[in-house]
MARSE-489327 format. One record per residue (C-alpha): x, y, z; residue in three letters. Coordinates in steps of 0.25 Angstrom, whole numbers, plus 2048, in hexadecimal, padded with zeros to 3 digits. Example, Ala and Ser with C-alpha at 12.3 -4.5 7.8 and 13.67 -1.06 7.14 Angstrom:
BEGIN
8317EE81FAla 8377FC81DSer 
***
This chain:
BEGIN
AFC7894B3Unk B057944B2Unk B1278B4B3Unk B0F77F4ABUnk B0B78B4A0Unk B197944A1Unk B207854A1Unk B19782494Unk B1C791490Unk B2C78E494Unk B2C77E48CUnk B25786480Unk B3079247FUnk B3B789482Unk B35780476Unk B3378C46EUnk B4178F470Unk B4778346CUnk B3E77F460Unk B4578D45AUnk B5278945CUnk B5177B455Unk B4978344CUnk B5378E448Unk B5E784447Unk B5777B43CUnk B52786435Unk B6078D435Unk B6577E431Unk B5B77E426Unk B6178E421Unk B6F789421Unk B6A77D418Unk B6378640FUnk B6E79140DUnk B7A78640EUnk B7F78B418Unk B83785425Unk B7D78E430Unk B8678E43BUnk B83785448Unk B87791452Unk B7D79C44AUnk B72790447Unk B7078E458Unk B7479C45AUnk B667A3452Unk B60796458Unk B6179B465Unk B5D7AA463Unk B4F7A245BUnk B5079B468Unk B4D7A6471Unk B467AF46AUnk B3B7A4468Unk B3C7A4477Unk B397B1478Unk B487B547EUnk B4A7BF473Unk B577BF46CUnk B617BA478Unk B6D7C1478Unk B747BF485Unk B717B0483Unk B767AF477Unk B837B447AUnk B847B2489Unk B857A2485Unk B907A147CUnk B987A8486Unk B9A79E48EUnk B9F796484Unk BAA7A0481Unk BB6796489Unk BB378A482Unk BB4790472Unk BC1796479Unk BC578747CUnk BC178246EUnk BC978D467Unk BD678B46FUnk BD577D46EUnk BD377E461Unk BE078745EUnk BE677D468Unk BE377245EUnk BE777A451Unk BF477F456Unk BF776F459Unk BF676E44CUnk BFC77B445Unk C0977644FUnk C08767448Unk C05762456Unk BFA759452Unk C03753445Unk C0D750450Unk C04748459Unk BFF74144EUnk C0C73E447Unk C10737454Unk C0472F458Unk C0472A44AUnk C1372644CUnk C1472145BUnk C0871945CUnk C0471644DUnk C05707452Unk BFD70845EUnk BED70C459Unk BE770C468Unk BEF71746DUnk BF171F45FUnk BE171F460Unk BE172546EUnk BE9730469Unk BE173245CUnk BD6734467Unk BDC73E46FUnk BE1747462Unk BD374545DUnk BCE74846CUnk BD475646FUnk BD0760468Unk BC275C46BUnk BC975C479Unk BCC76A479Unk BC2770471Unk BB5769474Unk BB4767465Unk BB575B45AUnk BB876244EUnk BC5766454Unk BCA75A455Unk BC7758447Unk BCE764441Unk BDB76344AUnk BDE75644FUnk BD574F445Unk BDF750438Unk BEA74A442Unk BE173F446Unk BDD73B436Unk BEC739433Unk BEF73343DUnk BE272743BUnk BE572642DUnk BF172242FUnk BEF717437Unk BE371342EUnk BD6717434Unk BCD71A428Unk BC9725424Unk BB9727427Unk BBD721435Unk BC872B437Unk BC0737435Unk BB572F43FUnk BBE72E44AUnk BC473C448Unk BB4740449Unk BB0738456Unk BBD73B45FUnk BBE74B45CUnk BAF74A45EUnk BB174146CUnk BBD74A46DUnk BB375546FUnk BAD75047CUnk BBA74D483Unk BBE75848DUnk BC3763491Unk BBA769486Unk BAD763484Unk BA276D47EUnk B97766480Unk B9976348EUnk B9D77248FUnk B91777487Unk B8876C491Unk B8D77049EUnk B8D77F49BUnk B7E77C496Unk B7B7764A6Unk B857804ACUnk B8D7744B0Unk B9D7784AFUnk BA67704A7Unk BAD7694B3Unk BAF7594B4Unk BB07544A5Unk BBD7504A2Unk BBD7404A7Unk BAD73F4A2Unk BB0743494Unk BBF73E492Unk BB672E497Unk BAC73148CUnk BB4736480Unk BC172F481Unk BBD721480Unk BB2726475Unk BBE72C46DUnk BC671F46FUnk BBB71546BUnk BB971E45EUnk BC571E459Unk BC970E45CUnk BBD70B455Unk BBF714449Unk BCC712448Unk BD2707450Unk BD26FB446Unk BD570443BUnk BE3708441Unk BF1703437Unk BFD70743EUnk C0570E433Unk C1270F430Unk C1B71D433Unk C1C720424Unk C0E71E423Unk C0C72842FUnk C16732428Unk C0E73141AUnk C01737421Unk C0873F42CUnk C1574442BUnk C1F746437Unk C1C75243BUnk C2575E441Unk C2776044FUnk C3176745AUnk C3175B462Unk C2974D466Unk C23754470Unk C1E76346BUnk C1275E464Unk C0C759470Unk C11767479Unk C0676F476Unk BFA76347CUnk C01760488Unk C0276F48BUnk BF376F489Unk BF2763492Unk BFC76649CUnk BF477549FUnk BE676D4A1Unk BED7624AAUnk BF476E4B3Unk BE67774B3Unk BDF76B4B8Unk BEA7644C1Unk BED7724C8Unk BE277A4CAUnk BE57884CFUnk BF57854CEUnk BF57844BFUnk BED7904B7Unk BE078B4B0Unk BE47924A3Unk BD578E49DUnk BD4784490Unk BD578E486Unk BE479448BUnk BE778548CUnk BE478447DUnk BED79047AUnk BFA78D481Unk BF877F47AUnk BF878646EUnk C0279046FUnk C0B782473Unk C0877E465Unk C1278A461Unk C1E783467Unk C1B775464Unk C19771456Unk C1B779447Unk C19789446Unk C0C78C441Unk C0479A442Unk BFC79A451Unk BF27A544DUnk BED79C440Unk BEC791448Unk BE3798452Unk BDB79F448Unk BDA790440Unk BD678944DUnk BC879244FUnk BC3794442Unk BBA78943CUnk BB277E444Unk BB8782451Unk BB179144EUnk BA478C44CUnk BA3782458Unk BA778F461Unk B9E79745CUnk B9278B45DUnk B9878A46CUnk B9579846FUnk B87796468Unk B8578C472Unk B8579347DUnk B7A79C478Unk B7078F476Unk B7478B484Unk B6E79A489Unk B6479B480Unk B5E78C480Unk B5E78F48EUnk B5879B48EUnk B4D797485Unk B4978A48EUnk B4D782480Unk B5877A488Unk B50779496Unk B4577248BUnk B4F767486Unk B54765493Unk B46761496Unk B4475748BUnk B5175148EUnk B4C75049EUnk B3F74A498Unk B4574048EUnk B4E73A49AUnk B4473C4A2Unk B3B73249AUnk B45729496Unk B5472A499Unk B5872248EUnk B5072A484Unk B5A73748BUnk B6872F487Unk B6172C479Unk B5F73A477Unk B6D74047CUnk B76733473Unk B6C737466Unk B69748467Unk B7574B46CUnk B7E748461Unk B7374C457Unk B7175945BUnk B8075A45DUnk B8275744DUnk B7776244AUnk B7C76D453Unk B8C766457Unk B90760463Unk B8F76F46AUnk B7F772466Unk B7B76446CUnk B82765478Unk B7977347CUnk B6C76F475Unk B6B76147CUnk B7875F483Unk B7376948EUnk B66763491Unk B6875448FUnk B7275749CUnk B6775F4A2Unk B607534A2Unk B6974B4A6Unk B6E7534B2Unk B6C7454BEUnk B797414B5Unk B867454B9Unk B867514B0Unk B957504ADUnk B947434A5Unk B867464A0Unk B8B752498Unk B9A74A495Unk B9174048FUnk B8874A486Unk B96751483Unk B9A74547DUnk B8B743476Unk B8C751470Unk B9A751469Unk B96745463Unk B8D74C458Unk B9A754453Unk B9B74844AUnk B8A747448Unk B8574E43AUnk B81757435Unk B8B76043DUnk B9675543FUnk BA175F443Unk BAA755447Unk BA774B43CUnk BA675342FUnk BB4759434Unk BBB74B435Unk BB4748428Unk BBC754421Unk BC874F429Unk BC8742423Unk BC2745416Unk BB673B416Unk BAB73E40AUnk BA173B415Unk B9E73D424Unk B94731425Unk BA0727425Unk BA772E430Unk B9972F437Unk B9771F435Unk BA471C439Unk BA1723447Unk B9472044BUnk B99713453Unk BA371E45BUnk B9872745BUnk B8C71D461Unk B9771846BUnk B9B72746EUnk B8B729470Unk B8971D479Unk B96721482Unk B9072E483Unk B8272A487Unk B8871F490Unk B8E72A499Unk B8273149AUnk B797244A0Unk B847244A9Unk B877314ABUnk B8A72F4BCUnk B927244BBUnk B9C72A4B1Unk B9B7364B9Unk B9E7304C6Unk BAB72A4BEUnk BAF7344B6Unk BAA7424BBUnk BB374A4C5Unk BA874E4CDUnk 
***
């Protein structure tokens, strides 16, 4: 007796603990509705988790709250440099540069202009493991240039939407994926081909549909009108500063131990500081101070909170009890498992962004997913949970290209995505079903 009664006494307090914190968070929802006044995501899961535990009977848990976040510390680094990386591109005139010319040189040739829309659209998402980068620095550059060969507006600010939010999944920086295998105490080893095979041909297939049979080749006075030739030292110094950046990641990796592993972050800086030499003056330290302030603050500060709801779900037995639910719905009926992950996660994700549902479900849906090569099983809920940064109500990527492109509303843009987005969902829940055989292609090890 005495067993079955401590694990009823353990399914009850985890229960207890969780029904808190979904509590706490609509109630503190319902308090910014009443007050007009947004609460902020980062505090709303923050007191949630302190609820959390004291219904738990942990108390007030300091060292979990703070011990958490720590590890979190390297990866807000990366986003912050990555993000000054990105500014100082654009403070130099870089960006303009590279737009002026793939306007110019291949303003006749749609296929490979696309591709390179993808890949402007792609990187910051790349290198900061976040979509509203994109939007807010490569994602003006991208809009000039798609107006100008025609693509309508309400598609334009779509396609801006889906790719900086499929950006977001590509590597090196995927915070989901990060956020997962931290969750599993899994390192972050093996992504790179995986992801690059799930988001690439996503992005492609987005923008070809949105934009493909929109495309007018336009004339160079017609180019000039909407962007102006702009300055620069030579054909060649825009680009300097990227292949800086590249050329360090290739050498790191290429030559272990002979070349120094200057870390990401450092990477970013001497990227940056390249900026200096390559395109117009501009002032460093108000570009620095304009690349973290905004948006980019409050996902850091909602990463770090992340880390305290990994330790003190865990603590509390609240994610040990959805790990068993997700167990006993695959258990019962797989396909009802691969139902749940291609609906909830996205969901969650537009309630509490792409970060929130990566450690509320993300953690345990792998967990019970752990006869699957783990490496494509948490790529493919990656690419699951960055999808919601264009899902309302929080739409973090959307309603930012919506501002970008000035739509009255974010329901065309939405519409105008949902075929990306359902294709995006299927690809996603496709690599999951065969989670070993993608592995066994596209896995190092």
């Amino acid at each position: 007796m005495t067993p079955q009664l401590h694990d009823s006494q353990m399914y009850f307090t985890s229960g207890l603990a969780l029904g808190a914190m979904v509590l706490t968070f609509m109630a503190l929802s319902l308090v910014g509705r009443f007050i007009k006044q947004t609460i902020p995501l980062a505090v709303n899961l923050f007191i949630c988790m302190i609820m959390g535990a004291l219904v738990a009977g942990f108390g007030l848990p300091i060292r979990h709250l703070f011990e958490g976040p720590v590890w979190y510390i390297y990866i807000n680094l990366v986003i912050f440099t990555g993000m000054i990386f990105l500014t100082c591109l654009k403070a130099a005139g870089n960006l303009d540069c590279i737009a002026y010319d793939i306007l110019t040189k291949f303003r006749k040739r749609p296929a490979i202009m696309f591709c390179l829309i993808t890949l402007l659209l792609f990187f910051p998402g790349m290198v900061t493991g976040v979509g509203t980068a994109g939007v807010l620095s490569t994602g003006l550059v991208a809009v000039v240039i798609l107006r100008a060969v025609g693509v309508p507006n309400v598609q334009t600010g779509a396609i801006v939407a889906m790719l900086t939010t499929i950006g977001a999944a590509a590597p090196p920086v995927n915070l989901p994926a990060i956020i997962i295998a931290s969750g599993i105490n899994m390192p972050y080893e093996g992504f790179e081909l995986i992801l690059l095979v799930i988001t690439v041909p996503l992005g492609l297939f987005t923008i070809f549909w949105l934009g493909y049979k929109h495309f007018k080749s336009p004339t160079l006075e017609e180019i000039e009108k909407v962007l102006p030739r702009p300055e620069r030292k030579s054909a060649f110094m825009p680009y300097l500063p990227l292949l800086v950046v590249v050329a360090i990641f290739v050498l790191i990796r290429a030559l272990p131990g002979k070349f120094p592993d200057i870390i990401t972050p450092m990477v970013f800086m001497v990227g940056s500081l390249a900026t200096l030499f390559t395109g117009k003056k501009y002032r460093f330290n108000e570009a620095c101070k304009e690349a973290i302030r905004g948006g980019i603050f409050s996902t850091v500060a909602l990463i770090f909170v992340v880390g305290a709801v990994v330790q003190v779900t865990t603590l509390t037995g609240s994610k040990g009890l959805l790990v068993l639910a997700s167990l006993t719905v695959g258990a019962a009926a797989p396909v009802l498992l691969y139902v749940a992950l291609g609906v909830s996660l996205p969901l969650l994700g537009g309630v509490l962004t792409h970060l929130g549902a990566s450690v509320i479900l993300g953690i345990p849906f792998t967990l019970a997913m752990l006869t699957q090569n783990v490496i494509a099983v948490v790529a493919g809920i990656s690419m699951l949970c960055v999808l919601s940064q264009v899902i309302p109500p929080s739409a973090l990527g959307g309603y930012f290209a919506q501002e970008l492109v000035r739509e009255k509303k974010y329901s065309s843009i939405l519409t105008a995505s949902m075929v990306p987005l359902l294709v995006c969902v299927a690809f996603s829940l496709v690599t999951l079903i065969f989670a070993n055989k993608f592995a066994a292609l596209f896995v190092p090890f």
